[in-house]
TORBAZA-669766 format. One record per residue (C-alpha): y, z, x; residue in one letter. Coordinates in steps of 0.05 Angstrom, whole numbers, plus 32768, in hexadecimal, padded with zeros to 4 digits. Layout:
N
Y / Z / X / A
...
//
This chain:
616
81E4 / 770F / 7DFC / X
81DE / 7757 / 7E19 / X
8210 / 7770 / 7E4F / X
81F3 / 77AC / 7E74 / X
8224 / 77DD / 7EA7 / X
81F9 / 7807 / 7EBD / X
8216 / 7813 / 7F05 / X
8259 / 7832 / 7EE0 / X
8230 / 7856 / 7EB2 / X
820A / 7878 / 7EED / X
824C / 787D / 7F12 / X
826C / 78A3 / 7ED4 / X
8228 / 78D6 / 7ECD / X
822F / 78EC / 7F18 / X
8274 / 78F8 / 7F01 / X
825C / 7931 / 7EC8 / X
822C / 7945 / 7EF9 / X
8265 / 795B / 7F22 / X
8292 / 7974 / 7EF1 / X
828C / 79BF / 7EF7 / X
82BE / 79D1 / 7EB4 / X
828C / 79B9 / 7E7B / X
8243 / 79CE / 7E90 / X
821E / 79FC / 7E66 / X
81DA / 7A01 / 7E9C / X
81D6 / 7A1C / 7EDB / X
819D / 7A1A / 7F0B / X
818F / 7A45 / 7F41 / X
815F / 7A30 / 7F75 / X
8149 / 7A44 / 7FBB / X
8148 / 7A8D / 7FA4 / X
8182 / 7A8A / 7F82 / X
81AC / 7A85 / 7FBD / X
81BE / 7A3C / 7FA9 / X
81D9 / 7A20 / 7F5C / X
81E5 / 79E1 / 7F3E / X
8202 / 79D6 / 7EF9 / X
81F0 / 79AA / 7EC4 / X
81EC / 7994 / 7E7E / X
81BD / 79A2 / 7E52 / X
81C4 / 795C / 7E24 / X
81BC / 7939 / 7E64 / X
8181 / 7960 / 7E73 / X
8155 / 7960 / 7E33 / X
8162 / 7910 / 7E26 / X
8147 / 790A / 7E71 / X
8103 / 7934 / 7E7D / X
80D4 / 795F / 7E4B / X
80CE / 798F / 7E7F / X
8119 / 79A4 / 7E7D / X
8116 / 7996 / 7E2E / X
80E8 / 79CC / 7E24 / X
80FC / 79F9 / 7E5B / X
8146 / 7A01 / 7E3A / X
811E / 7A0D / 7DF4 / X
80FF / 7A4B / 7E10 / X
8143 / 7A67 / 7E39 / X
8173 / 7A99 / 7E12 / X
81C6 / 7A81 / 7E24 / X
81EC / 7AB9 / 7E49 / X
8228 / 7AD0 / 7E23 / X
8250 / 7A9E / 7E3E / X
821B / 7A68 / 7E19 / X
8202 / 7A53 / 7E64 / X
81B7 / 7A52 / 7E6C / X
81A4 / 7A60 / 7EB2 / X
815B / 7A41 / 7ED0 / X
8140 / 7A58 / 7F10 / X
8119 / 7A2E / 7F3A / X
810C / 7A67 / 7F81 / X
80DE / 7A31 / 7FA1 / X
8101 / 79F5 / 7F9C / X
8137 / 79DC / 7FD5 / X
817F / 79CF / 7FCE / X
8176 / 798F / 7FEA / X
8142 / 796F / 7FB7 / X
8162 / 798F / 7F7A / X
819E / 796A / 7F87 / X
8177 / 792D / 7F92 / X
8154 / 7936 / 7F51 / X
819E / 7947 / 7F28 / X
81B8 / 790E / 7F42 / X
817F / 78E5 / 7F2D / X
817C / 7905 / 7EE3 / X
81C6 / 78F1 / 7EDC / X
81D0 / 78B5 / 7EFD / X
8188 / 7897 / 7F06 / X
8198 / 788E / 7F5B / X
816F / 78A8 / 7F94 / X
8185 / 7899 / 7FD5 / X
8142 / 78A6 / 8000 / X
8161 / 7875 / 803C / X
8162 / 78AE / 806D / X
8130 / 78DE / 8053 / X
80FE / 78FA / 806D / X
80B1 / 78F1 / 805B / X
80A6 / 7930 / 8051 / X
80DB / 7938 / 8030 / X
80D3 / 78F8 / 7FFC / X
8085 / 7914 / 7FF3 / X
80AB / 795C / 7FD4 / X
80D8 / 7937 / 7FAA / X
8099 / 7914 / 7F8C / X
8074 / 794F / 7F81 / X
80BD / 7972 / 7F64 / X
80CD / 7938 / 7F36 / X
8080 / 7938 / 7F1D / X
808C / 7983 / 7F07 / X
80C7 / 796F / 7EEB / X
80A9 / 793F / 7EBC / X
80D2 / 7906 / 7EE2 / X
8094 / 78D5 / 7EE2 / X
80C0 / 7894 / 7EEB / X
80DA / 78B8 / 7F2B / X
809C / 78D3 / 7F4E / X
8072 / 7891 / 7F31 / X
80A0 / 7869 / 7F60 / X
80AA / 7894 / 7F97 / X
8057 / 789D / 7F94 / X
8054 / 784E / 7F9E / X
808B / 7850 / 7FDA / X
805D / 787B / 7FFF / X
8026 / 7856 / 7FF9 / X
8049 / 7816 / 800B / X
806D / 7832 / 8042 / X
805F / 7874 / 8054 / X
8016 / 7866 / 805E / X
8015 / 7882 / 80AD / X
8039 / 78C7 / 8095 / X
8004 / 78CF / 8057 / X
7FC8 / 78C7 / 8093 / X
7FEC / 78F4 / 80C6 / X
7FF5 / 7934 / 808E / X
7FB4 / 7918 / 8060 / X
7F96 / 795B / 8051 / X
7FD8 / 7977 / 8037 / X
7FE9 / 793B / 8015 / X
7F9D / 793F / 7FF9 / X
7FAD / 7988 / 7FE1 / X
7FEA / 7981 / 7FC6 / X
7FDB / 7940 / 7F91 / X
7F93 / 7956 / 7F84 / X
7F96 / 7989 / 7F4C / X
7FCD / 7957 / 7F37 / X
7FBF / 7920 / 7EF9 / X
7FFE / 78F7 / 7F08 / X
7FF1 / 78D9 / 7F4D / X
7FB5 / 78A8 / 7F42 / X
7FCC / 7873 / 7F70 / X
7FD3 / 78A4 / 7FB0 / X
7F91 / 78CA / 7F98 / X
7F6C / 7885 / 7F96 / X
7F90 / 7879 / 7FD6 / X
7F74 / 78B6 / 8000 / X
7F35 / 78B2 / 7FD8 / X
7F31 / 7867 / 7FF7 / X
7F43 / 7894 / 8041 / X
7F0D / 78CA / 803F / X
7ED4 / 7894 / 8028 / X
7EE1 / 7876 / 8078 / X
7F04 / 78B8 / 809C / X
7EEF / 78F5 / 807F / X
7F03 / 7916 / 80C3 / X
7F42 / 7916 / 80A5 / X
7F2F / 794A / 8077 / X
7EFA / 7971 / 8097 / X
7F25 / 7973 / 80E6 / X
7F62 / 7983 / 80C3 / X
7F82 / 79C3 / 80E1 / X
7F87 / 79E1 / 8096 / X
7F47 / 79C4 / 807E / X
7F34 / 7A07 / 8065 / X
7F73 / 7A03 / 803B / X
7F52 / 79D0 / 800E / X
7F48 / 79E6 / 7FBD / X
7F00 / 79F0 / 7FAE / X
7F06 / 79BB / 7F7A / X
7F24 / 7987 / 7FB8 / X
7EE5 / 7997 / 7FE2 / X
7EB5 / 798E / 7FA4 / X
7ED4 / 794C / 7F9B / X
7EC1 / 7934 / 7FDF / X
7E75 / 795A / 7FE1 / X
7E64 / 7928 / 7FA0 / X
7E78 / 78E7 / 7FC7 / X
7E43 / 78C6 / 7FD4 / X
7E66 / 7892 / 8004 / X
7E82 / 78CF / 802F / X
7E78 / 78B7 / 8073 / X
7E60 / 78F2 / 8098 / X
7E22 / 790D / 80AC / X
7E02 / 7942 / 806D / X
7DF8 / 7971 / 80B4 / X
7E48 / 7973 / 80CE / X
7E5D / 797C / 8076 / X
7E32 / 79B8 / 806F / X
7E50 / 79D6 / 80B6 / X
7E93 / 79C8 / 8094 / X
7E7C / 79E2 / 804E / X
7E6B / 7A26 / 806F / X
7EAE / 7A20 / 8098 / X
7ED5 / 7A25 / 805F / X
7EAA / 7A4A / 8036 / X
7EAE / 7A87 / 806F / X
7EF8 / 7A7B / 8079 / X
7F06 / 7A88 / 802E / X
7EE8 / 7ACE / 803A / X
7F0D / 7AEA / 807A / X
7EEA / 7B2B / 8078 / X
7E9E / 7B13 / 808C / X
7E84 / 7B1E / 80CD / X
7E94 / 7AF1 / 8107 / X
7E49 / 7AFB / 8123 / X
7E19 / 7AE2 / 80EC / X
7DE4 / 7B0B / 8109 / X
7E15 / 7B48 / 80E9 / X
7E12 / 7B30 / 80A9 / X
7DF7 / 7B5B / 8069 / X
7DD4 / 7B40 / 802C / X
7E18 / 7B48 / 800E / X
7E40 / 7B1F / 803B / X
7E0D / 7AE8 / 8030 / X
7E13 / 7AF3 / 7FE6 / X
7E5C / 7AF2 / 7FEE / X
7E59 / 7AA9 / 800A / X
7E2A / 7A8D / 7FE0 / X
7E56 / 7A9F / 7F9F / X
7E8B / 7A80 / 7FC3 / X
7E63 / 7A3F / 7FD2 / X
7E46 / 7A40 / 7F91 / X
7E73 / 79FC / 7F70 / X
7E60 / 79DD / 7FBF / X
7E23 / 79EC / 7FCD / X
7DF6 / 79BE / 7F9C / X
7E1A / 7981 / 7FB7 / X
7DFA / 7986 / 7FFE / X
7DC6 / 795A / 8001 / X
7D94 / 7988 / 8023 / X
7D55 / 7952 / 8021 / X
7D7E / 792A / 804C / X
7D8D / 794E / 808E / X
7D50 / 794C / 80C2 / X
7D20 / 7986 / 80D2 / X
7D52 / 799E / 8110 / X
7D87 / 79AD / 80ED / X
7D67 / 79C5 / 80B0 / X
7D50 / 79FF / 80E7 / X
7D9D / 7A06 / 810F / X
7DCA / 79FF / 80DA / X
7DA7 / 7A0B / 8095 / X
7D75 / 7A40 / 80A0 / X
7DAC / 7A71 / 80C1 / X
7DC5 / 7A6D / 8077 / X
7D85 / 7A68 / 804E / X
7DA1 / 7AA2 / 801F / X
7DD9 / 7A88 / 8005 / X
7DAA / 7A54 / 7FEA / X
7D7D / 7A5E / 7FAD / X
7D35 / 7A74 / 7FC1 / X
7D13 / 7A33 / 7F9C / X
7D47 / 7A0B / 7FC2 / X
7D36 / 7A22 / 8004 / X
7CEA / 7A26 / 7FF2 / X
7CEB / 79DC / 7FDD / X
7D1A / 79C1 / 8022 / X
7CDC / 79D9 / 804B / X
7CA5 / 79BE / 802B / X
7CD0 / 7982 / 802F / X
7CD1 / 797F / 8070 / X
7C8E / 798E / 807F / X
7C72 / 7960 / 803D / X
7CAA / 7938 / 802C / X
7C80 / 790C / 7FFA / X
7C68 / 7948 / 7FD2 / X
7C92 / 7959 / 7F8E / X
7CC8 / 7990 / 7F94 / X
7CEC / 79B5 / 7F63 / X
7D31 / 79AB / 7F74 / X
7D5F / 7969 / 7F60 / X
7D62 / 793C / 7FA1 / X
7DA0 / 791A / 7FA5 / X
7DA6 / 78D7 / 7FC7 / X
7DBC / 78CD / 8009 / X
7E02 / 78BF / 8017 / X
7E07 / 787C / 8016 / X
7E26 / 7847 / 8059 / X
7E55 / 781E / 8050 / X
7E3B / 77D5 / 8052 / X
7E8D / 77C6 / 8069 / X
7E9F / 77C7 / 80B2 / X
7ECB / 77FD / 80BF / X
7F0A / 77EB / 80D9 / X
7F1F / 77F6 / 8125 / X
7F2E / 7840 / 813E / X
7F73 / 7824 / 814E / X
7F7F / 7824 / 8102 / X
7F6C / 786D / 80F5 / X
7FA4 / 789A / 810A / X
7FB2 / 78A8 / 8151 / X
7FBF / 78EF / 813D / X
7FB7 / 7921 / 810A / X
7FF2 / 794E / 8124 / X
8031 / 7919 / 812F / X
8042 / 78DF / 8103 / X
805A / 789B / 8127 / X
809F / 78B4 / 8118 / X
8098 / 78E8 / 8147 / X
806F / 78C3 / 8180 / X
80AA / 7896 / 8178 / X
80DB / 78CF / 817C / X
80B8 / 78E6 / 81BD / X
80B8 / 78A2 / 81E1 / X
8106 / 78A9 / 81DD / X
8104 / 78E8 / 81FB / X
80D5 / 78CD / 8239 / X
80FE / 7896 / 8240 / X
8140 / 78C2 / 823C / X
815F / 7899 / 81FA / X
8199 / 78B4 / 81D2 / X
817E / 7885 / 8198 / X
8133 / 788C / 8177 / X
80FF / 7851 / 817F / X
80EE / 782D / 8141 / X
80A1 / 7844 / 8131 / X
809C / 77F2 / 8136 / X
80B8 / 77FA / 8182 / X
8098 / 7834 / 81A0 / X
8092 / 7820 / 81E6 / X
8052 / 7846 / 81F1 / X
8003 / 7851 / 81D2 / X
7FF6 / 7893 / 81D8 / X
7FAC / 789C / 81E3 / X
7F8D / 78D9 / 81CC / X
7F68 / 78FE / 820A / X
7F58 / 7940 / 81E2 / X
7F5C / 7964 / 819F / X
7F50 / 79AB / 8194 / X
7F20 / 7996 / 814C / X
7EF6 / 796B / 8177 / X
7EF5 / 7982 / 81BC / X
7F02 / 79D2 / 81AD / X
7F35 / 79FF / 81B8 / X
7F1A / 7A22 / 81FB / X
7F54 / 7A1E / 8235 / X
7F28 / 7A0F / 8269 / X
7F1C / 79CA / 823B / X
7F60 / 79B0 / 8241 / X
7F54 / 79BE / 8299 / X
7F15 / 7990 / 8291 / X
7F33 / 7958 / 8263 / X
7F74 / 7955 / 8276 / X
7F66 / 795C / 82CD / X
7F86 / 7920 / 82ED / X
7FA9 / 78FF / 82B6 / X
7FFE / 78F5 / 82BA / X
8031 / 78EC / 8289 / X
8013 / 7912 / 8252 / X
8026 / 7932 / 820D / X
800F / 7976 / 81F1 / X
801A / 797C / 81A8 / X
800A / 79BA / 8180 / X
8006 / 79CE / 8130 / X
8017 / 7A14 / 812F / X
7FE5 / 7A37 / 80FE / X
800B / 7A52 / 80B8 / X
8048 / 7A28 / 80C0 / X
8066 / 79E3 / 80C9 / X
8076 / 79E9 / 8108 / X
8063 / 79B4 / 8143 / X
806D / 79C7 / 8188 / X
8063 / 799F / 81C5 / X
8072 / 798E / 8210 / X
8073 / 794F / 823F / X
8056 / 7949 / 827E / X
8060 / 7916 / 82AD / X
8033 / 792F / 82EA / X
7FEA / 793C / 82F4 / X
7FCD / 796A / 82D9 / X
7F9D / 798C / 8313 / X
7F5E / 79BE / 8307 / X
7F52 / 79C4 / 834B / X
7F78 / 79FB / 8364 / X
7F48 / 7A28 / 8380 / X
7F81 / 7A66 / 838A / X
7FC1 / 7A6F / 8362 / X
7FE5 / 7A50 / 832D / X
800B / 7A16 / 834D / X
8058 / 79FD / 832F / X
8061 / 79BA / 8325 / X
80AB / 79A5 / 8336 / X
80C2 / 7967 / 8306 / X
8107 / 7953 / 82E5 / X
80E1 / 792F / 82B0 / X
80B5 / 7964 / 8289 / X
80CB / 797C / 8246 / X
80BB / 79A6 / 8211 / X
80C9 / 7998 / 81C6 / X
80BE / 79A8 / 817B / X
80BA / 797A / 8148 / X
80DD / 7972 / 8101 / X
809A / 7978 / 80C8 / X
809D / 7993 / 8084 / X
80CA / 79D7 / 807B / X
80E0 / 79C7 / 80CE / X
8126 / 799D / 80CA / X
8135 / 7986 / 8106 / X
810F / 7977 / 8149 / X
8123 / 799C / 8189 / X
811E / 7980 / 81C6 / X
8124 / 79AE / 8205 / X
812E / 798B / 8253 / X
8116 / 79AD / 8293 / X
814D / 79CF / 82BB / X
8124 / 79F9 / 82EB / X
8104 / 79C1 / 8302 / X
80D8 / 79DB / 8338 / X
80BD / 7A0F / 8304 / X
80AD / 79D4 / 82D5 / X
805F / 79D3 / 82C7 / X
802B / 7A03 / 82D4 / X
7FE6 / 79ED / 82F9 / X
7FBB / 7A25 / 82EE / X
7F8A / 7A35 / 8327 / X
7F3B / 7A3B / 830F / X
7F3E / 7A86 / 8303 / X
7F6B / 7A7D / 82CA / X
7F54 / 7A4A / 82AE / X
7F2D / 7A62 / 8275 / X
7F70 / 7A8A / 825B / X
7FA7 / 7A55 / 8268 / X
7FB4 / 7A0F / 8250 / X
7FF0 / 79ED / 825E / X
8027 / 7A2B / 8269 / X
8073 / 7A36 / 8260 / X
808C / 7A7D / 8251 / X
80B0 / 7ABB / 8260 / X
8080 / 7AF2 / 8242 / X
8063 / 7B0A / 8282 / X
80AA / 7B2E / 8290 / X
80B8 / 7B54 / 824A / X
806C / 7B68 / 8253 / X
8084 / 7B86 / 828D / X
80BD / 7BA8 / 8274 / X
809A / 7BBE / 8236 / X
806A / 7BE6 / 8265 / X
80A7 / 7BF8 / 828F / X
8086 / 7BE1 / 82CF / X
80AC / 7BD2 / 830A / X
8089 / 7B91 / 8318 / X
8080 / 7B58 / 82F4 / X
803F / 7B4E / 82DA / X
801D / 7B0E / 82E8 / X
800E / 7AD4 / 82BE / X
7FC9 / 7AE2 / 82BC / X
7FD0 / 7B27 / 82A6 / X
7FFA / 7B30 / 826A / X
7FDF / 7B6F / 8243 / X
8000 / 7B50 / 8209 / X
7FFD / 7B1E / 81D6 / X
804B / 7AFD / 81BB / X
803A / 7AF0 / 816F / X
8077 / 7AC3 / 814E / X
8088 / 7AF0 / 810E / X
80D6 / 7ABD / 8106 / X
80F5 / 7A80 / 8123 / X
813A / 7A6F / 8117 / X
8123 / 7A2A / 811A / X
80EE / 7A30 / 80E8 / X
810A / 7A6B / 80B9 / X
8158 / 7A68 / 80BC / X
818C / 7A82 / 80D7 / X
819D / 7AB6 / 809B / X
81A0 / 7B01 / 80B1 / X
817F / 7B0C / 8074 / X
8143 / 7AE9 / 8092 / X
813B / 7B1B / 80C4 / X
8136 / 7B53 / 809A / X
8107 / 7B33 / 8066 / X
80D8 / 7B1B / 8094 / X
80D6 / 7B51 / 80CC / X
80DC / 7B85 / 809C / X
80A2 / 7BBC / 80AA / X
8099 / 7B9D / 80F5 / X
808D / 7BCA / 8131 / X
8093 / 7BAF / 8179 / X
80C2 / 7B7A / 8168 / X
80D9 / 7B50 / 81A5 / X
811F / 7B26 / 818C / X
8137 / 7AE9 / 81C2 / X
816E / 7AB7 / 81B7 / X
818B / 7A7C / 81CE / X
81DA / 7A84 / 81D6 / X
81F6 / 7A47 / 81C4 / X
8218 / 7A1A / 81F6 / X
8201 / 7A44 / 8234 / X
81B8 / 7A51 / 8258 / X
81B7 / 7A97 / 8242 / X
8178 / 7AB0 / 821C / X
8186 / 7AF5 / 8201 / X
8156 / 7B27 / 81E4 / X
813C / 7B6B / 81CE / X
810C / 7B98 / 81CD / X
80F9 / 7BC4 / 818E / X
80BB / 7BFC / 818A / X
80C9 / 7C11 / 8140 / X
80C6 / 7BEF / 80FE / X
80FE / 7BC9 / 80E0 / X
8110 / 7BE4 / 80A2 / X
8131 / 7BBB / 8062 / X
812F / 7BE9 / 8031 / X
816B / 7C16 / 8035 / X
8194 / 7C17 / 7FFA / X
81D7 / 7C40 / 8027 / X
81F3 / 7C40 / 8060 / X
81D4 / 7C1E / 80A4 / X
81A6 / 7C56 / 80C7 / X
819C / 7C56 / 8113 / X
8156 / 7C5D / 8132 / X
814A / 7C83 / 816B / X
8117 / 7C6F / 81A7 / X
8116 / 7C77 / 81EC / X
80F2 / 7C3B / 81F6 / X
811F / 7BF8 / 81D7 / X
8143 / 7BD3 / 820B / X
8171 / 7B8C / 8206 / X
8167 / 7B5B / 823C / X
817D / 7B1B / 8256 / X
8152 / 7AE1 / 8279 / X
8157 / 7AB4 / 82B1 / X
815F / 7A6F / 829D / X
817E / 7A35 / 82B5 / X
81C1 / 7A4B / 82D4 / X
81B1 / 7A93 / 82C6 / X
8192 / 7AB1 / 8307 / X
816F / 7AED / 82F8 / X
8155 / 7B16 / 82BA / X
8180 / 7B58 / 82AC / X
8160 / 7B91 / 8292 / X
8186 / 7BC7 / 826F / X
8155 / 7C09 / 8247 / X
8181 / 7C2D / 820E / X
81A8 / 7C6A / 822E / X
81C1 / 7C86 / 81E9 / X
8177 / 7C8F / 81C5 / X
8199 / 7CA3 / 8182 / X
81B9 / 7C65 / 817F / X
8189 / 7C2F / 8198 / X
817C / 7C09 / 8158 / X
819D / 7C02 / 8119 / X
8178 / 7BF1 / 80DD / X
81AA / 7BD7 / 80AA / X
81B5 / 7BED / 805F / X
81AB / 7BAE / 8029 / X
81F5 / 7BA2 / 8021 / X
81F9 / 7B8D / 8071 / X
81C4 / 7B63 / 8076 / X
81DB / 7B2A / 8063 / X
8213 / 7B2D / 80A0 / X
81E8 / 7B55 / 80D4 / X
81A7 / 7B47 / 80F8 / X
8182 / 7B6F / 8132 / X
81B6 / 7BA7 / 814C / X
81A9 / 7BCA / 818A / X
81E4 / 7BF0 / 8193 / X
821A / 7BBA / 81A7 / X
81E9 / 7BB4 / 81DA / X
81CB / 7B6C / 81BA / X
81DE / 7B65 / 8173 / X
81D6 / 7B21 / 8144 / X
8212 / 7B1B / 810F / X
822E / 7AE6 / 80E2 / X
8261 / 7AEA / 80B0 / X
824C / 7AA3 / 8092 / X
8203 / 7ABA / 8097 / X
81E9 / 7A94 / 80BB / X
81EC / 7AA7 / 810F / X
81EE / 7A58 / 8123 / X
8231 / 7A50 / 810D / X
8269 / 7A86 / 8116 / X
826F / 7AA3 / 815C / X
826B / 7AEB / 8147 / X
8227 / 7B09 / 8167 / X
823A / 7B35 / 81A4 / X
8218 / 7B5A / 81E1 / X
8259 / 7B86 / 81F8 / X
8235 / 7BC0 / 8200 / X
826B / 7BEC / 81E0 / X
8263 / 7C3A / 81E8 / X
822E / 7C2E / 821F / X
81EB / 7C36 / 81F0 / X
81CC / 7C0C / 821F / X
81C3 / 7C10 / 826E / X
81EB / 7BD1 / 827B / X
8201 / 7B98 / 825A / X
81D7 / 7B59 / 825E / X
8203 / 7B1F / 824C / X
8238 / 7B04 / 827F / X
8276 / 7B05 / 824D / X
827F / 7B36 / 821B / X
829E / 7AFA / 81F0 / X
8272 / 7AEB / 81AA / X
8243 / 7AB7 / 81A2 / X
821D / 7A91 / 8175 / X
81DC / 7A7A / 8185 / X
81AB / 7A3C / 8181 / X
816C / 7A5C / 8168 / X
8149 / 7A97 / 8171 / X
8109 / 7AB4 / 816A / X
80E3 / 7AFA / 8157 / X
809E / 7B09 / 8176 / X
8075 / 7B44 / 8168 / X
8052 / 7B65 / 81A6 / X
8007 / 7B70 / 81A0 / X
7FE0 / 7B94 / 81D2 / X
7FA3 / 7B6B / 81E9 / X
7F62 / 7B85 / 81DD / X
//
């Protein structure tokens, strides 16, 4: 008879996990700024990975090796210590993205038991989340040998949707071996024309530096592309795409083929019985199956059920999320940008007449999904100006996906300023509109009037998001570091204030002293109307000397942007969402006025840093 007590023995290994007076490791992950301790016994008898890692690391003189891990969260390392000690995982409220990291991180780890079951809960059910993010999923487990099943299981996707792949916002993103995978399929269902088009796509996108008009392209550009094609190219099956577009969409290209190639194609075409040269491959092949329904492919390749279900509670005004099994409404797909284009005038044509609509965007280089609700008509018809929509219903939003925590959600409260209509004019420039840049444009050019929507000389590029990067002063500093014609706006927590500032000159992270102040006659702070706020204040720097500080190393893990007490972000705990110690008191006058109502600190609940880009 054997007696097993394994829930004690687990219970008693959490227990030495947490026992910080006899560990002789120490990790240090999210760039060191987070630990955890451990024991090395524990560690080696549980993965090879950590076995031989601890072979190869020298002790300190207190006998403590020390592993850093920069890349990898707080959050999943825990998850992964707890497991390696007490064989739990608790992934009851986690979220997909998150369980799809801790796969990848226990697969480096060597913790094949872990990822091999968390692999198989995806699959089972987390199937609707693998469709929605398919190309990164595709990326991320392709180059790796441990995740058969889910390979097998997008393998099994892309035979029946390869828009999946190819429409995917970072298609172009895809390894060269990924994309050589799919080119030898020959049950890809797709026509040979529309996968060379995507072929060159990516092929010209790994090479930012070519020519945008093809007609101002040298032999070595050509050249360029071709070596870049090279593993791609002989997979097209050239013998298979009809005599028009051998002439539109091959022949523009003809030299990054090889001569004998393109010799042989057209004397196939004009004798295809004759003998060529070249291999022929074999036409893709059809599937003799019926493809299922459209209603099974995924309604969008932006936003997961979870977060149509998360936006049907904010339509309906519910504290609580829907269940993804009680969403109360289809949403039907009117447009996408990969199918339809990206032109503004597009979303006047498609989207004239129809109510109670959602606009979702994937912001390019980041995680970050941004979106709005409508519930009036949209209208193309204005013949003169831009026309406001008044509603109490219309919201904007962002939603929680990958490295982005927590979804925002963001009411009307100037209601009859709620939605745009632009009139015809305007309608090749602006889609659907919400924003405030028109005024700083203004400002920035120091013009007495307001410059109007349709005339903004410059161009807000998102360089930080509070949201999105953290709140950690040393974010600012690492990431606007060398940035001229900064604009800085925040969100003061618990009020409708929006604060902000203006800098011309380059932030500068590098000094090793004392804080240095910049001089310019051109910064200014400034504070927005919004909600209960009235009216935008305006206040230029009056003490030029002292209209910027950029702040030595040892500081910048307290301070932010300083404009002279004018507008200044601080945080003891750094991080400026939690203490209440930022200020806009305007001490010593620096600045022409002060621009927040109370001179009392604040905290805030996100900001943002854009920089300012003259149009051409």
């Amino acid at each position: 008879m054997s007696l097993k007590f394994f829930d004690k023995l687990s219970q008693n290994f959490i227990e030495l996990l947490n026992d910080k007076d006899d560990f002789n490791v120490i990790f240090e992950v999210e760039n060191k700024e987070k630990s955890f301790t451990a024991h090395s016994n524990v560690l080696k008898y549980r993965s090879s990975y950590f076995r031989k890692e601890l072979e190869n690391i020298q002790p300190n003189e207190k006998n403590i090796k020390i592993i850093t891990k920069p890349s990898i969260s707080s959050e999943i390392f825990d998850v992964i210590l707890k497991y390696v000690y007490g064989g739990i995982v608790n992934l009851e409220k986690a979220e997909t993205g998150f369980i799809f990291d801790l796969m990848l991180m226990a697969n480096e780890f060597e913790l094949l038991e872990l990822s091999r079951k968390i692999e198989i809960i995806l699959i089972e059910d987390k199937a609707s989340w693998l469709k929605t993010h398919f190309s990164f999923v595709y990326r991320s487990i392709f180059v790796k040998e441990n995740f058969k099943d889910l390979e097998n299981f997008c393998n099994d996707i892309i035979v029946k949707y390869p828009n999946l792949i190819f429409e995917s916002s970072d298609f172009t993103f895809l390894p060269e071996s990924a994309l050589v995978s799919l080119l030898k399929r020959d049950d890809l269902q797709m026509k040979e024309v529309e996968i060379w088009d995507y072929v060159i796509k990516w092929g010209i996108t790994q090479n930012p530096t070519l020519p945008t008009n093809l007609g101002d392209w040298t032999e070595e550009n050509f050249l360029t592309l071709k070596t870049t094609l090279q593993q791609c190219l002989p997979h097209i099956r050239y013998f298979h795409i009809i005599h028009i577009e051998i002439y539109d969409k091959i022949r523009p290209y003809k030299k990054i083929l090889d001569k004998q190639l393109w010799e042989d194609i057209k004397q196939h075409l004009a004798a295809p019985d004759r003998t060529i040269k070249s291999i022929i491959l074999p036409a893709r092949s059809v599937l003799n199956t019926e493809l299922p329904p459209r209603a099974t492919e995924p309604f969008s390749t932006i936003i997961s059920e979870d977060h149509a279900a998360e936006i049907s509670s904010w339509i309906d005004r519910k504290t609580d999320t829907y269940s993804t099994t009680n969403i109360p409404y289809k949403f039907e797909l009117i447009l996408r940008g990969t199918k339809d284009g990206f032109a503004p005038q597009t979303f006047w044509n498609i989207c004239h007449g129809h109510a109670y609509t959602i606009v979702v965007a994937k912001v390019k280089g980041t995680d970050e999904i941004l979106g709005s609700y409508n519930p009036l008509a949209w209208d193309n018809t204005l013949d003169g100006n831009n026309k406001w929509m008044e509603t109490k219903d219309s919201f904007i939003f962002s939603l929680k996906n990958g490295n982005i925590q927590n979804s925002i959600l963001s009411r009307v409260k100037v209601t009859k300023n709620a939605i745009l209509n632009v009139g015809k004019n305007n309608q090749k420039r602006f889609g659907p509109y919400f924003g405030y840049g028109f005024k700083i444009s203004s400002w920035i050019d120091r013009k007495t009037d307001t410059y109007s929507t349709t005339n903004i000389p410059y161009k807000f590029e998102l360089i930080l998001r509070g949201t999105k990067d953290g709140f950690a002063p040393q974010t600012f500093w690492n990431i606007c570091h060398g940035h001229a014609y900064t604009i800085v706006v925040a969100k003061v927590k618990g009020t409708d204030e929006i604060l902000g500032s203006y800098n011309p000159l380059a932030w500068d992270n590098t000094l090793d002293g004392n804080n240095k102040w910049m001089e310019t006659k051109d910064s200014f702070i400034f504070s927005l109307k919004n909600g209960n706020i009235q009216n935008s204040i305006l206040s230029r720097v009056k003490v030029t000397k002292n209209a910027i500080l950029n702040v030595g190393k040892n500081n910048q893990k307290r301070f932010g942007p300083y404009f002279g007490y004018g507008f200044s972000l601080y945080s003891e705990e750094s991080n400026f969402n939690l203490d209440c110690l930022s200020f806009c008191n305007n001490l010593y006058d620096r600045y022409e006025k002060r621009v927040k109502t109370s001179s009392d600190r604040f905290s805030i609940d996100n900001y943002e840093v854009f920089k300012v880009i003259r149009k051409s």
